[in-house]
One Martini backbone bead per residue (centre of mass of N, CA, C, O) as a GRO file, in nm:
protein
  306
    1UNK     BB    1   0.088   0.045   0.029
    2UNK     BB    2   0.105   0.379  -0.036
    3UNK     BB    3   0.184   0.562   0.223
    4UNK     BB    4  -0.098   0.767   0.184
    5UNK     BB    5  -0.285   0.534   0.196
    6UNK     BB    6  -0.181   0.429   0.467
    7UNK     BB    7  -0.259   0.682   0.598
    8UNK     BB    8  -0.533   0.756   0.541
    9UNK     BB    9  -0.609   0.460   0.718
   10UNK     BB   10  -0.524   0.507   1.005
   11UNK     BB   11  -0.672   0.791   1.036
   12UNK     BB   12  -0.963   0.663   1.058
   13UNK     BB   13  -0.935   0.472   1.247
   14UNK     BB   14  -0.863   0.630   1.472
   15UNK     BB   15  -1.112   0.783   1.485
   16UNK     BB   16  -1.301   0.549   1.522
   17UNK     BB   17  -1.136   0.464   1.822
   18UNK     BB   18  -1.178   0.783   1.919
   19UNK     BB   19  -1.486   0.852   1.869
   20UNK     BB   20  -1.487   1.014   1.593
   21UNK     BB   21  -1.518   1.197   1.322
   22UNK     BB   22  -1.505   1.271   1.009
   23UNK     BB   23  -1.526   1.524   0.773
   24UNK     BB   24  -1.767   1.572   0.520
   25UNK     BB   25  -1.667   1.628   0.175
   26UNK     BB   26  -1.889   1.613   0.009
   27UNK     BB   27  -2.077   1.541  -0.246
   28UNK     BB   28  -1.885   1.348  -0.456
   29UNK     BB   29  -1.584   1.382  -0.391
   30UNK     BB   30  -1.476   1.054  -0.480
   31UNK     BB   31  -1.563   1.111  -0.796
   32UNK     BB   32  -1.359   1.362  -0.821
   33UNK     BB   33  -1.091   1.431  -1.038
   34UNK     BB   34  -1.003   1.641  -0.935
   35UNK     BB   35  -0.825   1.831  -0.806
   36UNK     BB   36  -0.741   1.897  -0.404
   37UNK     BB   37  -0.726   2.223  -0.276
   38UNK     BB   38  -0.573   2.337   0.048
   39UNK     BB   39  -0.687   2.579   0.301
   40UNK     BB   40  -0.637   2.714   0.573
   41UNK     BB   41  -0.885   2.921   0.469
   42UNK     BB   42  -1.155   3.087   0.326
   43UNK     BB   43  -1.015   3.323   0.207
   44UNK     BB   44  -0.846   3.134   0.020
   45UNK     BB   45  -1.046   2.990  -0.099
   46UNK     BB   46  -1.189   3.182  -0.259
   47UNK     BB   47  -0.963   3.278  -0.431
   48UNK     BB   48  -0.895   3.047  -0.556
   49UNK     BB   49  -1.190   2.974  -0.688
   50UNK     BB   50  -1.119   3.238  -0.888
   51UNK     BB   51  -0.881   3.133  -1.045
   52UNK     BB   52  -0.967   2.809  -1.097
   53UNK     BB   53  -1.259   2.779  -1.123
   54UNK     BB   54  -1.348   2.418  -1.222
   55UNK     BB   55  -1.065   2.263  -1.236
   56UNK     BB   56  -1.102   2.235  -0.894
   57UNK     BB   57  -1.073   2.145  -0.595
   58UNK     BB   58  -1.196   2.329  -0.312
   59UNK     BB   59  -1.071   2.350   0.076
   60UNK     BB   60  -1.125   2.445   0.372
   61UNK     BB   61  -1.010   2.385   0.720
   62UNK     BB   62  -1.153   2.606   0.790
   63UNK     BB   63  -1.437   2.771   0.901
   64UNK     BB   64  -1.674   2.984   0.949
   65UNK     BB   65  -1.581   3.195   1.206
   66UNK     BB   66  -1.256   3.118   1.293
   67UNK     BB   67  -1.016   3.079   1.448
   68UNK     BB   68  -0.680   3.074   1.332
   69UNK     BB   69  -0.392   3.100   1.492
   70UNK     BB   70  -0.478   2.826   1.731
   71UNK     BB   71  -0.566   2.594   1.550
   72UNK     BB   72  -0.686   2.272   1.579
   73UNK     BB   73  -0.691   1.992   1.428
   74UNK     BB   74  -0.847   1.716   1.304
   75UNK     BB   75  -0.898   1.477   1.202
   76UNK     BB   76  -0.998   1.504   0.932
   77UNK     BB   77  -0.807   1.690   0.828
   78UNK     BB   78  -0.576   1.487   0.789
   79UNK     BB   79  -0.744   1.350   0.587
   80UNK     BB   80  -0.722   1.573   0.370
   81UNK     BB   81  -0.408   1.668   0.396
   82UNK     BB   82  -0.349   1.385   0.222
   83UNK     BB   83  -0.557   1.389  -0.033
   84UNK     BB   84  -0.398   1.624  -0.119
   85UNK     BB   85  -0.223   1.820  -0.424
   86UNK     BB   86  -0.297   2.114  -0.235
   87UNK     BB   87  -0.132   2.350   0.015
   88UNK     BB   88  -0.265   2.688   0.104
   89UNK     BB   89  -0.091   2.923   0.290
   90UNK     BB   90  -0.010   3.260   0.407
   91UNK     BB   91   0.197   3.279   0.682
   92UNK     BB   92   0.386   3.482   0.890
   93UNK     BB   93   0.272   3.321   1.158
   94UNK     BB   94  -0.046   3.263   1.169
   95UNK     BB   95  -0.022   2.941   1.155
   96UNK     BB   96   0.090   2.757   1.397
   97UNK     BB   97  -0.028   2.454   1.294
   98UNK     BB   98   0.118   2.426   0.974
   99UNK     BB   99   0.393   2.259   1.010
  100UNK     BB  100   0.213   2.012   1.173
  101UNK     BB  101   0.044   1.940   0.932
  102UNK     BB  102   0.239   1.882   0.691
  103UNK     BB  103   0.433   1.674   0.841
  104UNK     BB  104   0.144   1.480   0.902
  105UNK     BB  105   0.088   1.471   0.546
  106UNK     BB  106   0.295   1.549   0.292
  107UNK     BB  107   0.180   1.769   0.168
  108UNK     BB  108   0.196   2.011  -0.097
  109UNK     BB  109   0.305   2.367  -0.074
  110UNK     BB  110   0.204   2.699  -0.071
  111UNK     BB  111   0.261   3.044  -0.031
  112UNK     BB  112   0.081   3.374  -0.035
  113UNK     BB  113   0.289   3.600   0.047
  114UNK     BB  114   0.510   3.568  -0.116
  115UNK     BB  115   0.634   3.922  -0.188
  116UNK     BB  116   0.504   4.081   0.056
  117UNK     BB  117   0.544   4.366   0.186
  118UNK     BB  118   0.626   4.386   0.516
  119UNK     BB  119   0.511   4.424   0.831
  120UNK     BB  120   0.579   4.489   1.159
  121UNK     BB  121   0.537   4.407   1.499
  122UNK     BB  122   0.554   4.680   1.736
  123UNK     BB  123   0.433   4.449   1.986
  124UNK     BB  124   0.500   4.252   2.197
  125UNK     BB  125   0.575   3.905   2.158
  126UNK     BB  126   0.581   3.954   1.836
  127UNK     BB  127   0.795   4.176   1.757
  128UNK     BB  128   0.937   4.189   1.494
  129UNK     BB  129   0.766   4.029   1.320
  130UNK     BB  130   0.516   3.965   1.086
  131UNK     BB  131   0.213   4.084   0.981
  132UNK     BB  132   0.002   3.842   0.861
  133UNK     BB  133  -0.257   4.037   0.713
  134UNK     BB  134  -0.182   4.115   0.404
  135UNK     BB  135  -0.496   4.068   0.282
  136UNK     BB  136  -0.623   4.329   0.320
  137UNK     BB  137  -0.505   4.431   0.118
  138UNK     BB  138  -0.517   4.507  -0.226
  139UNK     BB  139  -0.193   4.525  -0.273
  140UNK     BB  140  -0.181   4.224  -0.227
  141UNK     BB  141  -0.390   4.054  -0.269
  142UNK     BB  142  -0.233   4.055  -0.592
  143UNK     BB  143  -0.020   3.870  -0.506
  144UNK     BB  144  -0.190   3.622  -0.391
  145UNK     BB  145  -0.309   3.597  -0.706
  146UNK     BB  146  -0.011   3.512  -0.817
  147UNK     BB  147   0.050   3.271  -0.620
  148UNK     BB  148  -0.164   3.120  -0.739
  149UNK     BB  149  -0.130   3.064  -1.019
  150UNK     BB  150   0.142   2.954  -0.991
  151UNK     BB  151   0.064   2.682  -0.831
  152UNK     BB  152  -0.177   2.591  -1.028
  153UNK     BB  153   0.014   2.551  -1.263
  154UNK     BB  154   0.205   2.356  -1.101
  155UNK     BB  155  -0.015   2.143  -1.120
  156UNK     BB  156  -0.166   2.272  -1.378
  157UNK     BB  157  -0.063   2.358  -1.688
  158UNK     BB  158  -0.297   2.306  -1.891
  159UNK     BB  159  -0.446   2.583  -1.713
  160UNK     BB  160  -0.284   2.869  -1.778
  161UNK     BB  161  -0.447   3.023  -1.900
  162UNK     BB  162  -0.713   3.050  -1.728
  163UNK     BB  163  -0.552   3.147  -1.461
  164UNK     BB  164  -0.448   3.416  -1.607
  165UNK     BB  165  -0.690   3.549  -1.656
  166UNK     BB  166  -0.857   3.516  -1.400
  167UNK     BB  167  -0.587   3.675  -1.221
  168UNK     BB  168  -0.651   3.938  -1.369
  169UNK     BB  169  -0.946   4.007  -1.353
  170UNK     BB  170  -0.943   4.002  -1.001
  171UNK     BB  171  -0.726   4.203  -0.965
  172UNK     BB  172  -0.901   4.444  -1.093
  173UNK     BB  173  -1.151   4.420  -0.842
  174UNK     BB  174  -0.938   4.480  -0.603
  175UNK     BB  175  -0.814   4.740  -0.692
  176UNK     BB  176  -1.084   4.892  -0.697
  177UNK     BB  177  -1.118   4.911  -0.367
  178UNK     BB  178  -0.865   5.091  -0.300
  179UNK     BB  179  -0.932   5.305  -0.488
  180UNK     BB  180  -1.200   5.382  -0.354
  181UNK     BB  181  -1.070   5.442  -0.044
  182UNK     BB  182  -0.901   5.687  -0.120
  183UNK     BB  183  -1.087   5.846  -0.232
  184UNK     BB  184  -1.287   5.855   0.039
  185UNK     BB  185  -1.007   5.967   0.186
  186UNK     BB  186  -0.921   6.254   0.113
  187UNK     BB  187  -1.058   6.460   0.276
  188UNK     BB  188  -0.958   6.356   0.561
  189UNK     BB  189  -0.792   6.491   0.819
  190UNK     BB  190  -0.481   6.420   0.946
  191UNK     BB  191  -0.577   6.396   1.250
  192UNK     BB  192  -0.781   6.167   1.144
  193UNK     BB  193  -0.599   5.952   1.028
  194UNK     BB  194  -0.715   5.675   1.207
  195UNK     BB  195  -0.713   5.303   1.275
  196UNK     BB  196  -0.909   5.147   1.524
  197UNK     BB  197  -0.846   4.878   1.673
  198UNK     BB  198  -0.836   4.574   1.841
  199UNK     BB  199  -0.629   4.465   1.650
  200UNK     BB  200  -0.334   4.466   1.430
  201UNK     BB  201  -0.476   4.392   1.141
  202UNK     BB  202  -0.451   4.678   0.972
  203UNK     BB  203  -0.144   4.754   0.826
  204UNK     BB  204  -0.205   4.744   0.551
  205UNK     BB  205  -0.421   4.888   0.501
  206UNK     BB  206  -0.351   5.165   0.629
  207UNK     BB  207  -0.118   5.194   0.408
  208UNK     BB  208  -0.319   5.228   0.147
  209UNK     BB  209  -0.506   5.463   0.288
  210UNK     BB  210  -0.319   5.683   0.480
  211UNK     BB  211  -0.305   5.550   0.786
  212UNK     BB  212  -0.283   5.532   1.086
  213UNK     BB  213  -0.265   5.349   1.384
  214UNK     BB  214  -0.426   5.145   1.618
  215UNK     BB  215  -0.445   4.901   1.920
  216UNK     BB  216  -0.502   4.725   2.175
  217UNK     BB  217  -0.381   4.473   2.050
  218UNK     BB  218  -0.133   4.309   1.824
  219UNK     BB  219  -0.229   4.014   1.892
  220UNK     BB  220  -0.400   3.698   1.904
  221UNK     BB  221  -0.348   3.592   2.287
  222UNK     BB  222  -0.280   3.820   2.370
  223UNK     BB  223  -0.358   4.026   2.574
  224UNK     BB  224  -0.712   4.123   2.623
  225UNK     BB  225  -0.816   4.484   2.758
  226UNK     BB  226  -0.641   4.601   2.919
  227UNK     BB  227  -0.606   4.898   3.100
  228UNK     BB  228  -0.323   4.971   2.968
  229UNK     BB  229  -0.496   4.991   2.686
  230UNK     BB  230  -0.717   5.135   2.736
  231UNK     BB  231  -0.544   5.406   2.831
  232UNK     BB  232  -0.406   5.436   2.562
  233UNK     BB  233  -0.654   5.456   2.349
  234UNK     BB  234  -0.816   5.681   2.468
  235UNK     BB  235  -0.543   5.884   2.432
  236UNK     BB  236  -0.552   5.868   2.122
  237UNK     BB  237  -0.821   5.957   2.054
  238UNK     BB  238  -0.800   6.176   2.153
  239UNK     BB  239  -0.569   6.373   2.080
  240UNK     BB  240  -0.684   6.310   1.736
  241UNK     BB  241  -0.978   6.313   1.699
  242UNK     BB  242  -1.132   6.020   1.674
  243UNK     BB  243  -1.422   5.951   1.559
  244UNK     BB  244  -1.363   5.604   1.498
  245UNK     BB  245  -1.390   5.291   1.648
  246UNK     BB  246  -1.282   4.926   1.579
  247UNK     BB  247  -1.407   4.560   1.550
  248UNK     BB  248  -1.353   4.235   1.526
  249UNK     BB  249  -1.591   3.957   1.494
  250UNK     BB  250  -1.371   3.749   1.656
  251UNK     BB  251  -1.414   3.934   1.934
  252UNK     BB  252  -1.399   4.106   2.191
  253UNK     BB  253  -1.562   4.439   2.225
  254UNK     BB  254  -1.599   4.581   2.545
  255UNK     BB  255  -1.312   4.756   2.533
  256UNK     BB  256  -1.376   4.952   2.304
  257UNK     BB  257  -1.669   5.058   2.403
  258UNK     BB  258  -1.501   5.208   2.619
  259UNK     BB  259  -1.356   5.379   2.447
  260UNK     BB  260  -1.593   5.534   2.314
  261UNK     BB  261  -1.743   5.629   2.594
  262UNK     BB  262  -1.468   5.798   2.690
  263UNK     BB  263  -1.455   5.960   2.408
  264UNK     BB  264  -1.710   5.969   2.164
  265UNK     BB  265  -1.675   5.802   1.998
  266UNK     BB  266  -1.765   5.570   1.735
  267UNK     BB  267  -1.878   5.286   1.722
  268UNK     BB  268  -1.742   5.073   1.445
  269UNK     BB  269  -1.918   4.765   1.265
  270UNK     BB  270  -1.799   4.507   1.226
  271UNK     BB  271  -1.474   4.362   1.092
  272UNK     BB  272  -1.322   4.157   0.869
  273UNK     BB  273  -1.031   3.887   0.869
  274UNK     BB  274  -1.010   3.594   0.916
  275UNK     BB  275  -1.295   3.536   0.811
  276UNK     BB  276  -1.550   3.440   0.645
  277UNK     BB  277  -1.895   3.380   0.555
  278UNK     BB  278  -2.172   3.261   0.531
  279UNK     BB  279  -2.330   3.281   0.244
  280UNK     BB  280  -2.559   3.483   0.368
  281UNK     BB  281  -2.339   3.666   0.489
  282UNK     BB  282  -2.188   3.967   0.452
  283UNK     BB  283  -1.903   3.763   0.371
  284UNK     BB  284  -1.862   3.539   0.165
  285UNK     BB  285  -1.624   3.715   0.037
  286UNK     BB  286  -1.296   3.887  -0.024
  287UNK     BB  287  -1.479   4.090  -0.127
  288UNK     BB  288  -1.657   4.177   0.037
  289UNK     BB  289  -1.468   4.210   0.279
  290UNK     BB  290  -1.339   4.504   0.162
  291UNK     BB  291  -1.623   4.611   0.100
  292UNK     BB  292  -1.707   4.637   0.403
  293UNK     BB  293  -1.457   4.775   0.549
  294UNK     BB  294  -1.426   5.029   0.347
  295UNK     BB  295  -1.720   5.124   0.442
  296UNK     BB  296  -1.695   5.088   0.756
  297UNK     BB  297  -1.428   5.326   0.760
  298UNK     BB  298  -1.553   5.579   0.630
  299UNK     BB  299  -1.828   5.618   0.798
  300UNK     BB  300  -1.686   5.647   1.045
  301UNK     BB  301  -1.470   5.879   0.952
  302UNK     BB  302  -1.692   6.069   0.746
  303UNK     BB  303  -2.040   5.978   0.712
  304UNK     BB  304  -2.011   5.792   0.425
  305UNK     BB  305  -2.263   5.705   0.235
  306UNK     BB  306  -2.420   5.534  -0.019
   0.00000   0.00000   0.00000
């Protein structure tokens, strides 16, 4: 029995000797033809969908709405990890996860951030680090949709026009969504050009838009809402009066709201990160997701309303 057949042979085993599910694949998956690429988290999944077409099958390890940084695989995951072939993760070390999870399937994988002008952490436990959340950038994201196209392509290289148009097309419309945020923040005073959030998520944003950045805590699971956090970040909002704090989904919020109160700024939000939403949801993509952040970060700034 082949190496790979043979460890997900044993993982299953596992799984059901350990009274454990694996995650059920979707109707079809395993008379489904296509190459099977997996993706660390939602947003990655979109992207890649958008890029790949029909030609391959995509499957996110999170589900929507997951805390991606301390995510604990489950067996059913090393069951998909084992059968991919090709797995793609954000990198930057986002995904604490994700070289333990390589390791334990030997999927093949690519890096979807490498090539991006890196912004370090500030503060705390991770200072000097790279700032993992570069896809919030627009101008980053266009290098991610790049860096799957290389990737599907080493896949697959049959599919390089369709893979090559697909990435050109969608960077066009990433690229879009910068280009009107810069532009709905033209005329917002200097002193007041800054964005405030709970988690330090938003340095590549917030530099695509020409905003100061400022923050509860700069990565999660770092203490998160202490008291020397919140009157740091009180002082910063009054001293630049700045309008509006915002706060991302998958996070608590009451620290910030605490800041607004303090502070008289508006809370606005909630911002999405790490996660897209279920179909029904604010954010089904990753286009969805800019265009909501971008949105909501204006209104809150300008109380510019479309």
């Amino acid at each position: 029995m082949p190496r790979r057949t043979l460890g997900v042979a044993l993982l299953v085993v596992a799984v059901l000797t350990g009274g454990c599910t694996v995650a059920d694949p979707g109707p079809g998956a395993d008379d489904d033809p296509r190459p099977l690429v997996l993706t660390t988290f939602t947003v990655l999944a979109d992207m890649t969908r958008e890029v790949a077409g029909d030609r391959v099958r995509v499957e996110s390890v999170t589900r929507p709405g997951a805390e991606i940084h301390d995510y604990e695989p489950v067996p059913g995951d090393l069951v998909r990890g084992e059968g991919a072939d090709l797995v793609l993760d954000n990198g930057l070390g986002l995904e604490r996860w994700f070289e333990r999870f390589v390791d334990r399937t030997g999927a093949r994988s690519a890096t979807l951030s490498d090539g991006v002008a890196v912004i370090p952490i500030a503060e705390g436990g991770y200072r000097d680090r790279p700032n993992p959340h570069a896809w919030m950038s627009p101008r980053a994201g266009v290098r991610y949709v790049e860096n799957i196209r290389d990737a599907l392509t080493g896949l697959d290289p049959a599919g390089r026009e369709i893979y090559a148009a697909n990435a050109a097309d969608y960077a066009e419309r990433i690229r879009a969504v910068g280009d009107d945020l810069r532009a709905r923040l033209a005329g917002l005073p200097e002193d007041q050009r800054a964005l405030v959030t709970c988690e330090g998520a938003f340095s590549y944003l917030a530099r695509d838009a020409g905003l100061r950045e400022a923050w509860l805590w700069p990565v999660n699971s770092d203490a998160e809402g202490t008291p020397q956090q919140i009157a740091a970040t009180v002082a910063f909002v009054r001293d630049n009066a700045v309008p509006a704090v915002f706060c991302e989904s998958t996070v608590n919020d009451s620290a910030q709201r605490q800041v607004a109160a303090e502070t008289g700024a508006r809370f606005a939000g909630p911002l999405f990160v790490d996660s897209l939403s279920e179909a029904g949801g604010p954010v089904p993509t990753y286009l969805d997701l800019l265009r909501h952040d971008a949105q909501i970060v204006v209104e809150g700034l300008t109380g510019d309303r479309p």
